[in-house]
TORVEXPA-985896 format. One record per residue (C-alpha): residue number from 1; residue in three letters; chain; y, z, x. Coordinates in Angstrom, 3 decimals, m for minus. Example, Ala and Ser with C-alpha at 12.3 -4.5 7.8 and 13.67 -1.06 7.14 Angstrom:
<nodes>
> num, residuo, cadena, py, pz, px
> 1, ala, A, m4.500, 7.800, 12.300
> 2, ser, A, m1.060, 7.140, 13.670
</nodes>
This chain:
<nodes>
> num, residuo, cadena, py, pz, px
> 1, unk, A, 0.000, 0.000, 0.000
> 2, unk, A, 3.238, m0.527, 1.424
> 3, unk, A, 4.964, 2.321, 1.838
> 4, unk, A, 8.552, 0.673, 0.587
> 5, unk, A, 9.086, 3.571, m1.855
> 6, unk, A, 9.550, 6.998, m0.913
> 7, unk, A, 5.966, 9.139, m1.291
> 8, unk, A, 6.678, 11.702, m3.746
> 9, unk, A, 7.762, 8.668, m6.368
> 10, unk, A, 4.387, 7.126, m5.290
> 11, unk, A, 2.383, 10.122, m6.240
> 12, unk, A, 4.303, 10.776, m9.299
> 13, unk, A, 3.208, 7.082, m10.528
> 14, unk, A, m0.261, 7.473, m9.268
> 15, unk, A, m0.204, 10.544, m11.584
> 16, unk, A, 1.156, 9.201, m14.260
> 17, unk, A, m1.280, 6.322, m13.866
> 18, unk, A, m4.754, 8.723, m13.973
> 19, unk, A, m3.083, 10.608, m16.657
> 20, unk, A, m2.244, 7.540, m19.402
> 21, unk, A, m4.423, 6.273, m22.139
> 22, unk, A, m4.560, 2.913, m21.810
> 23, unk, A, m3.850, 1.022, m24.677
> 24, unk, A, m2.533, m3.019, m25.759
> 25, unk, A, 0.656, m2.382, m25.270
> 26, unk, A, 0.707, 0.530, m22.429
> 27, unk, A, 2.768, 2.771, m24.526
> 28, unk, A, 1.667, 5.902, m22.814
> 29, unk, A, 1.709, 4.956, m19.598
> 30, unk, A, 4.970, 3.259, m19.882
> 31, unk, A, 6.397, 6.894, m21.487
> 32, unk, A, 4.290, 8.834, m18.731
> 33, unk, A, 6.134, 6.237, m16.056
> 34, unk, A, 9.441, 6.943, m17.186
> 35, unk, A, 9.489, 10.986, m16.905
> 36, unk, A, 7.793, 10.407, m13.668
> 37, unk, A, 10.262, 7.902, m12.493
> 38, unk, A, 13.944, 8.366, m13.908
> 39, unk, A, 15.761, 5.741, m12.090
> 40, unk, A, 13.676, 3.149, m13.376
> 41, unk, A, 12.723, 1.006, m16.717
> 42, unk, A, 9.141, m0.391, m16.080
> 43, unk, A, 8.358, m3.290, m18.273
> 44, unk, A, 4.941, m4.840, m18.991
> 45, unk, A, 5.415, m8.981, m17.558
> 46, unk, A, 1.947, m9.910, m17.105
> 47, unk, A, m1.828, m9.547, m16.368
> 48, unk, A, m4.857, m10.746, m14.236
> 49, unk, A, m8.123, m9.884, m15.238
> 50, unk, A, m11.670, m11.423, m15.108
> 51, unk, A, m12.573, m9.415, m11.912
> 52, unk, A, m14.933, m7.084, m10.880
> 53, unk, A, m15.718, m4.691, m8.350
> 54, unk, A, m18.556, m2.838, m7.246
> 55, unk, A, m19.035, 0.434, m9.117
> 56, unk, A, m21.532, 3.293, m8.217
> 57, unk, A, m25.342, 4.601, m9.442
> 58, unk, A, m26.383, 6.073, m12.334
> 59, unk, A, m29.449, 7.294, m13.616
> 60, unk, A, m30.903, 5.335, m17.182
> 61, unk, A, m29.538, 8.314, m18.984
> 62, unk, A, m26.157, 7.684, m17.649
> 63, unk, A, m25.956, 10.847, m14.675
> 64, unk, A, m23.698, 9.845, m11.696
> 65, unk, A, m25.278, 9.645, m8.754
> 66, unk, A, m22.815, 8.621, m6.407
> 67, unk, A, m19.081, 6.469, m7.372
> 68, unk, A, m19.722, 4.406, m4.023
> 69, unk, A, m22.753, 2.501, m4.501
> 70, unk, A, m21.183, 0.434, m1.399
> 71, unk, A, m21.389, 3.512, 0.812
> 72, unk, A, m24.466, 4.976, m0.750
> 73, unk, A, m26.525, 1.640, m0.204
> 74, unk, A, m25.494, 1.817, 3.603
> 75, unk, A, m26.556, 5.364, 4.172
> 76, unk, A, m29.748, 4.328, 2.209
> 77, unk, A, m30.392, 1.494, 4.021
> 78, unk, A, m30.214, 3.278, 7.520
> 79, unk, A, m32.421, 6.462, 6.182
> 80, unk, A, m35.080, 3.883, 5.393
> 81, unk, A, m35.177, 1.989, 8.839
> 82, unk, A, m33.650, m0.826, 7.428
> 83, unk, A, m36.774, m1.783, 5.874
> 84, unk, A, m35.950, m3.361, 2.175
> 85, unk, A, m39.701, m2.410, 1.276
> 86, unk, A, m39.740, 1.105, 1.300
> 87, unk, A, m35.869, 1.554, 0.160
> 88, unk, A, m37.137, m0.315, m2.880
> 89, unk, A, m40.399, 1.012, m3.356
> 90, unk, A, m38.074, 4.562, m3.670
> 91, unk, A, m36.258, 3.084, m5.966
> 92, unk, A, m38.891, 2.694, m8.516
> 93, unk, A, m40.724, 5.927, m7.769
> 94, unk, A, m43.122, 5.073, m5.678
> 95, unk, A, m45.128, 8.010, m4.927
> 96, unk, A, m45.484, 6.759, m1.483
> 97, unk, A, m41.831, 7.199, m0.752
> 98, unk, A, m41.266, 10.005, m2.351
> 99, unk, A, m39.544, 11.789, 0.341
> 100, unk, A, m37.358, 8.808, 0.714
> 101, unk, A, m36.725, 8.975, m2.757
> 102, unk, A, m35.439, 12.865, m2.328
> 103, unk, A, m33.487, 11.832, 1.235
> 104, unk, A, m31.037, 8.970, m0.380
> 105, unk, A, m30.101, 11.342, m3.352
> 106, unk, A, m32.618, 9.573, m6.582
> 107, unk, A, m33.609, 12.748, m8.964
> 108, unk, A, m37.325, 13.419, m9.315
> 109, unk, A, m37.367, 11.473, m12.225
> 110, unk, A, m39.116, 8.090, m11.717
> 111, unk, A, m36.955, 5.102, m12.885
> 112, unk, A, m34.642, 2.901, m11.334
> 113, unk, A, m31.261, 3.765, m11.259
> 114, unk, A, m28.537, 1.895, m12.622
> 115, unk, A, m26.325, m0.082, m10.328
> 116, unk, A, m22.440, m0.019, m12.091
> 117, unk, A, m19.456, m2.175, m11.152
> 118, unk, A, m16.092, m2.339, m12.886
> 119, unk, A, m14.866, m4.827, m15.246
> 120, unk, A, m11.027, m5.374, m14.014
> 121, unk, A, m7.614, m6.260, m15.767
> 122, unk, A, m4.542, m5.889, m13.277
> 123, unk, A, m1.027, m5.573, m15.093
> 124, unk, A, 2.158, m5.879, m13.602
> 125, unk, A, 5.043, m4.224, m14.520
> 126, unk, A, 8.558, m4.768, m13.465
> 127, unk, A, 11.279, m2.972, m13.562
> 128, unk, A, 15.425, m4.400, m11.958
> 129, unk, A, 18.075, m2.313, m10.101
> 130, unk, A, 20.577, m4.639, m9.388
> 131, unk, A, 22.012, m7.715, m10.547
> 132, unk, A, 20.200, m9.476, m7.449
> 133, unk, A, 17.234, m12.020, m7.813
> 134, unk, A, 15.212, m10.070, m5.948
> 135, unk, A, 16.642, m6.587, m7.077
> 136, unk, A, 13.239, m5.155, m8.329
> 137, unk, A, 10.329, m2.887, m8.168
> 138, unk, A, 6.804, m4.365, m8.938
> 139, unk, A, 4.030, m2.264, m10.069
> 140, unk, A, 0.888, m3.485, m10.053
> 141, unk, A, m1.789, m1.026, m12.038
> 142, unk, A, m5.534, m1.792, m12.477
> 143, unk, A, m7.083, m1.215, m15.941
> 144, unk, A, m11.268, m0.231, m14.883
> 145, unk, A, m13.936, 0.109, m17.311
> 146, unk, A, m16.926, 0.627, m15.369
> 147, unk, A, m20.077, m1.121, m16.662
> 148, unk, A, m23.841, m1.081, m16.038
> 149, unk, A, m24.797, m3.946, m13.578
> 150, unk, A, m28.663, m4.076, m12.817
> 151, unk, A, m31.819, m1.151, m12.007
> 152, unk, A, m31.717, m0.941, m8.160
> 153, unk, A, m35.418, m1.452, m7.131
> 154, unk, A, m36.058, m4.387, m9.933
> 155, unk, A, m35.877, m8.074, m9.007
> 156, unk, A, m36.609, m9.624, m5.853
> 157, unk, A, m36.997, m8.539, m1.694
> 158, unk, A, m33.972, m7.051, m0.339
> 159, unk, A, m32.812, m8.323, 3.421
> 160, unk, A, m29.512, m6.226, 3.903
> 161, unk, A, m27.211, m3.754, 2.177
> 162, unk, A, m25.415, m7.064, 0.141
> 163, unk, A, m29.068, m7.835, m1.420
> 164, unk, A, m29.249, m4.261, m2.606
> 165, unk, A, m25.765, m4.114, m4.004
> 166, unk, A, m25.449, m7.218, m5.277
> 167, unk, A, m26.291, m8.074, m9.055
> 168, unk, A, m29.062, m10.759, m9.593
> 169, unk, A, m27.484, m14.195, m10.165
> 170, unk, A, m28.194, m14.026, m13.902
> 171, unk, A, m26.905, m11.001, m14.920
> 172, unk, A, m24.212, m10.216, m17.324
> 173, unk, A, m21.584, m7.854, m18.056
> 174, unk, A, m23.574, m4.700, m19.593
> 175, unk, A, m22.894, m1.575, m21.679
> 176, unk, A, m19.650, 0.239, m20.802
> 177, unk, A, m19.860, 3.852, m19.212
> 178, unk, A, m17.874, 5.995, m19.902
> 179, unk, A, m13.579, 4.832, m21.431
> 180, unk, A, m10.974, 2.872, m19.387
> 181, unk, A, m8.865, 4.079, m17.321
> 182, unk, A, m5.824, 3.226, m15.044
> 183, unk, A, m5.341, 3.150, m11.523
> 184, unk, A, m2.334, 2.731, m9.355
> 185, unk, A, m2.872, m0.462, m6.851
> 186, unk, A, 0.485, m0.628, m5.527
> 187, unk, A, 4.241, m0.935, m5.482
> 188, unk, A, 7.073, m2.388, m3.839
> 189, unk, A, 10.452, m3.039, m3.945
> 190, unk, A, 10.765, m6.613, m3.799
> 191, unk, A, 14.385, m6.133, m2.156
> 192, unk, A, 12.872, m4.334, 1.169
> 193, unk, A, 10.013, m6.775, 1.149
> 194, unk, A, 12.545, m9.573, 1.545
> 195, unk, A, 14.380, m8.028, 4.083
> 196, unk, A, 11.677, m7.482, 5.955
> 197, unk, A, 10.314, m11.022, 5.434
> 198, unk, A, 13.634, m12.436, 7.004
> 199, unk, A, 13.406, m10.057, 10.121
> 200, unk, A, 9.980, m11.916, 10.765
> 201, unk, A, 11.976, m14.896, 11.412
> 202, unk, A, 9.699, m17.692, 13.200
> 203, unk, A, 12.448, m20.614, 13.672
> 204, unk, A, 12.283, m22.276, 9.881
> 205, unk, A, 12.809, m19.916, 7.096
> 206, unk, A, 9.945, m18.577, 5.161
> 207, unk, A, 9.194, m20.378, 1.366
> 208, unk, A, 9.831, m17.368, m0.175
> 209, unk, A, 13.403, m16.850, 1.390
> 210, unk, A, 14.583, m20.461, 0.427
> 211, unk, A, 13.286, m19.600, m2.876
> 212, unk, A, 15.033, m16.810, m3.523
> 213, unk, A, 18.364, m18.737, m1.454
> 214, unk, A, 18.135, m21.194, m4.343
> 215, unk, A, 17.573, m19.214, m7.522
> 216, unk, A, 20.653, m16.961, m5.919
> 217, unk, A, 22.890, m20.162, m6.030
> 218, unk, A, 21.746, m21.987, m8.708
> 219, unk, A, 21.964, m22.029, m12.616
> 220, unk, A, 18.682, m20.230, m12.333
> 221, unk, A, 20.798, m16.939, m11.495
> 222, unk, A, 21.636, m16.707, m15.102
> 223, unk, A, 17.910, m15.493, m15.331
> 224, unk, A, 15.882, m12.570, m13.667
> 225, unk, A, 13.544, m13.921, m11.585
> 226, unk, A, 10.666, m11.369, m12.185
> 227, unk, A, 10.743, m11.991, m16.457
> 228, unk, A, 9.312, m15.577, m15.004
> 229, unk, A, 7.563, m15.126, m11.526
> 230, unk, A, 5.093, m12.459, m10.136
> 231, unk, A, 5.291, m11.878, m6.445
> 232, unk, A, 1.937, m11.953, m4.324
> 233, unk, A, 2.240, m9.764, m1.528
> 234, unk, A, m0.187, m10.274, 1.686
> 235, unk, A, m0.207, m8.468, 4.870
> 236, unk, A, m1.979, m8.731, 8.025
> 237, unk, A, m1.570, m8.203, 11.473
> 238, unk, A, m0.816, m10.972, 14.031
> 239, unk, A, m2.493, m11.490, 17.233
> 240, unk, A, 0.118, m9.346, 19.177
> 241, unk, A, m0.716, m6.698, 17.110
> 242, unk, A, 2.678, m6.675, 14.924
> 243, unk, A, 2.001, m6.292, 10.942
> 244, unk, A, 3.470, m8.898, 9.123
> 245, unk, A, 4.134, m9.557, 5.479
> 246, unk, A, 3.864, m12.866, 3.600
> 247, unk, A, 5.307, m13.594, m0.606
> 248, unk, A, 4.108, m15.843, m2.751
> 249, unk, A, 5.812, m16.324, m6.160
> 250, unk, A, 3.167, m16.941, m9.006
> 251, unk, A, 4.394, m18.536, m12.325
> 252, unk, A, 3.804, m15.845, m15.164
> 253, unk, A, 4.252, m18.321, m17.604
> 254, unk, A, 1.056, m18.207, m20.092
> 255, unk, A, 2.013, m22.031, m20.377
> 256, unk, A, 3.216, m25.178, m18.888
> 257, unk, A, 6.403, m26.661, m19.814
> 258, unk, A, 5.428, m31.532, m21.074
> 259, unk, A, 5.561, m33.122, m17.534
> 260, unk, A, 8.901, m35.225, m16.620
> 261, unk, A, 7.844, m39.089, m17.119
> 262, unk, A, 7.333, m40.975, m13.871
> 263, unk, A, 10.111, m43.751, m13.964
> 264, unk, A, 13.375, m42.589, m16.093
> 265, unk, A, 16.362, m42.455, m14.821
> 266, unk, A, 19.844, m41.719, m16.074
> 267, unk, A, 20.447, m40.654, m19.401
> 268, unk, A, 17.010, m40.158, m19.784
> 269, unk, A, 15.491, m38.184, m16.839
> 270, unk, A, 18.974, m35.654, m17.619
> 271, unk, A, 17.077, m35.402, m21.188
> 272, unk, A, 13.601, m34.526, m19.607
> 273, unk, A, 14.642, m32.068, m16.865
> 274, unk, A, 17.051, m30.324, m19.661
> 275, unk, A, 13.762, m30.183, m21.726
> 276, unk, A, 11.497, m29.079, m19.053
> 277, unk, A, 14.052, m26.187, m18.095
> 278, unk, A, 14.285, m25.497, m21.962
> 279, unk, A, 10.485, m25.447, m22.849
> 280, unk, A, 10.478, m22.896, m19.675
> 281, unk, A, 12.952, m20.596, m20.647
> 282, unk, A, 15.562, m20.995, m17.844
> 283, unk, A, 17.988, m23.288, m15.588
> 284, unk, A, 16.656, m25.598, m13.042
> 285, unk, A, 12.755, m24.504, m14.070
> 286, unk, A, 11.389, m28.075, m13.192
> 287, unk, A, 12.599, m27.270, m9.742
> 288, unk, A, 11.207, m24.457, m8.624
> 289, unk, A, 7.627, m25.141, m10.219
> 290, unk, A, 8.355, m28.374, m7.879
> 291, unk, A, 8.447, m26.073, m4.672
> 292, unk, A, 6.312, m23.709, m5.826
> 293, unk, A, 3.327, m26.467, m6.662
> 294, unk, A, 3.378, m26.119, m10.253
> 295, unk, A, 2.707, m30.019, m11.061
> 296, unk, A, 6.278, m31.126, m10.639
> 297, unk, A, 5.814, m33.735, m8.137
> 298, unk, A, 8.099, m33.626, m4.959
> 299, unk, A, 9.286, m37.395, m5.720
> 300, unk, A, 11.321, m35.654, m8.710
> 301, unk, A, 13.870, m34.336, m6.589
> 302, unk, A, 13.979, m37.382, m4.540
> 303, unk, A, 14.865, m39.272, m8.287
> 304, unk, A, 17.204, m37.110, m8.913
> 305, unk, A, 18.991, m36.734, m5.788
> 306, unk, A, 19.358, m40.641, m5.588
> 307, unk, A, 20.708, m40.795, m9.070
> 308, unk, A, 23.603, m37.624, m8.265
> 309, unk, A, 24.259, m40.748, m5.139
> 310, unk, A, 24.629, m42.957, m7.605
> 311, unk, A, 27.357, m41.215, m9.630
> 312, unk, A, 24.885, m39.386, m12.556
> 313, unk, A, 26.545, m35.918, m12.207
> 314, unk, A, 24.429, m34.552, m14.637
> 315, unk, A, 23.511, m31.855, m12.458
> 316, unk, A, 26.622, m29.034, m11.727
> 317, unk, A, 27.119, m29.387, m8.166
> 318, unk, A, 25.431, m26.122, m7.159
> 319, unk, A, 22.250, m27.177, m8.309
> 320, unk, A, 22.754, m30.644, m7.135
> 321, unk, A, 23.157, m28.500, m3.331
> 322, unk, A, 19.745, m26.981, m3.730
> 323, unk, A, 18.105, m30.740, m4.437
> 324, unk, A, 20.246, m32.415, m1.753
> 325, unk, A, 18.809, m29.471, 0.886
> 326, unk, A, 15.146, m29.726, m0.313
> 327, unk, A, 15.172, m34.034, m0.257
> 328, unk, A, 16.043, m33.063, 3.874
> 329, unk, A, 14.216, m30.322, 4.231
> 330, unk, A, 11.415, m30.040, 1.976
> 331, unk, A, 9.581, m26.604, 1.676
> 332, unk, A, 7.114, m24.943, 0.169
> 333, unk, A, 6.086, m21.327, m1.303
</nodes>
């Protein structure tokens, strides 16, 4: 997590996060976000789900075992020689290996365990400071419901610690255990993040900086940029050892604004790219899905920059400036 925010706010969210119900419309965590935070108005903007993540091991009458499966499998594996055989064989009760069975943790019992995983929605959650595009805090919470997977010890041989953990290639989503709940996956303040970004500096600007560059001097201005774009944040460390920090700005849109026709041109193409940026909810839209790579192809601003040559001033000049710098130095986020 990037430590942008100051730690006691962090833990105050995180709190409030374990604490809410969730529900369609977050209503208690939104209320339980804004006692913990009082300088700030979080609002829902989007979501991400159809992910999972490995869960941990239950037994068939729904007991935890162990909330790690990942870490329990490895400490398995290694008490059991790294021979799939017997690990599995103590699985099912084997009364071979039933001091193996006792070692990794299994109850007396004999049946197979219940591998979990959770079923995952992220939501993000926005909420502006400042009158600045990038001006923001974004909140990213995961929404878990943990589910039953597959019986550890059923199927096939197992090689490694993946073959144990993994599900079998047919198997579905199964019965939920246990209710939802929320869990803080991070924040930052977009504002630092782009400050940062900038002191990176590696000759040409990054995408993200022109981006925000343009929707600063644009008509887009009129318009927040986070009720239209998530941020994806990325870190990693470079080969001298110095972490870096990379942005990628994700259309929240839940649809896509008619295409521009290939070939108009005055009169006409003015129509379209008013439409487009209509259809999308803000100035100069068509634009920056163009640099962002949301099917607006780069010839566009090539069209339009030769027809602002040719004396269609359809565009006001500031946004005419943004085109005129892209046709020479094209970028991307």
């Amino acid at each position: 997590m990037e430590q942008t925010i100051d730690p006691e706010t962090i833990r105050a969210i995180d709190e409030a996060c374990r604490a809410s119900v969730p529900r369609p419309q977050h209503g208690d965590l939104l209320r339980r976000l804004a006692l913990a935070t009082p300088g700030h108005r979080f609002e829902a903007c989007a979501r991400r789900n159809g992910w999972f993540r490995p869960g941990g091991l239950i037994t068939p009458t729904g007991q935890p075992i162990t909330d790690d499966i990942q870490r329990w499998a490895e400490a398995a594996w290694a008490m059991a020689d790294e021979d799939g055989g017997r690990l599995l064989a103590a699985c099912r009760g084997d009364a071979t290996e039933a001091h193996l069975r006792s070692e990794i943790g299994l109850p007396d019992r004999h049946a197979e365990p219940i591998v979990t995983r959770y079923s995952g929605i992220t939501h993000y959650f926005v909420s502006r400071y400042a009158s600045a595009p990038e001006s923001f805090v974004q909140l990213e919470v995961e929404e878990l419901r943990e589910v039953t997977s597959h019986r550890l010890g059923v199927g096939g041989a197992v090689d490694s610690v993946e073959d144990l953990v993994a599900p079998p290639v047919d198997a579905a989503e199964g019965r939920p255990v246990g209710t939802p709940i929320y869990r803080l996956r991070r924040i930052h303040d977009i504002s630092r993040l782009i400050a940062r970004l900038a002191l990176q500096g590696n000759g040409e600007p990054a995408g993200a900086l022109r981006f925000f560059a343009d929707w600063k001097r644009s008509r887009a201005a009129s318009a927040a940029v986070s009720a239209y774009w998530l941020l994806q944040i990325s870190g990693w460390t470079d080969g001298y050892g110095v972490e870096r920090v990379g942005i990628k700005p994700v259309s929240s849109r839940t649809y896509s604004p008619a295409p521009v026709p290939q070939g108009v041109t005055g009169v006409d193409l003015a129509n379209e790219l008013s439409r487009y940026d209509r259809q999308a909810g803000y100035p100069m839209a068509w634009y920056f899905d163009m640099v962002t790579g949301l099917g607006v192809p780069e010839g566009l601003a090539r069209a339009v920059f030769d027809q602002w040559r040719a004396g269609y001033r359809y565009l006001p000049e500031r946004d005419a400036n943004c085109v005129a710098e892209y046709c020479q130095r094209p970028y991307r986020c």
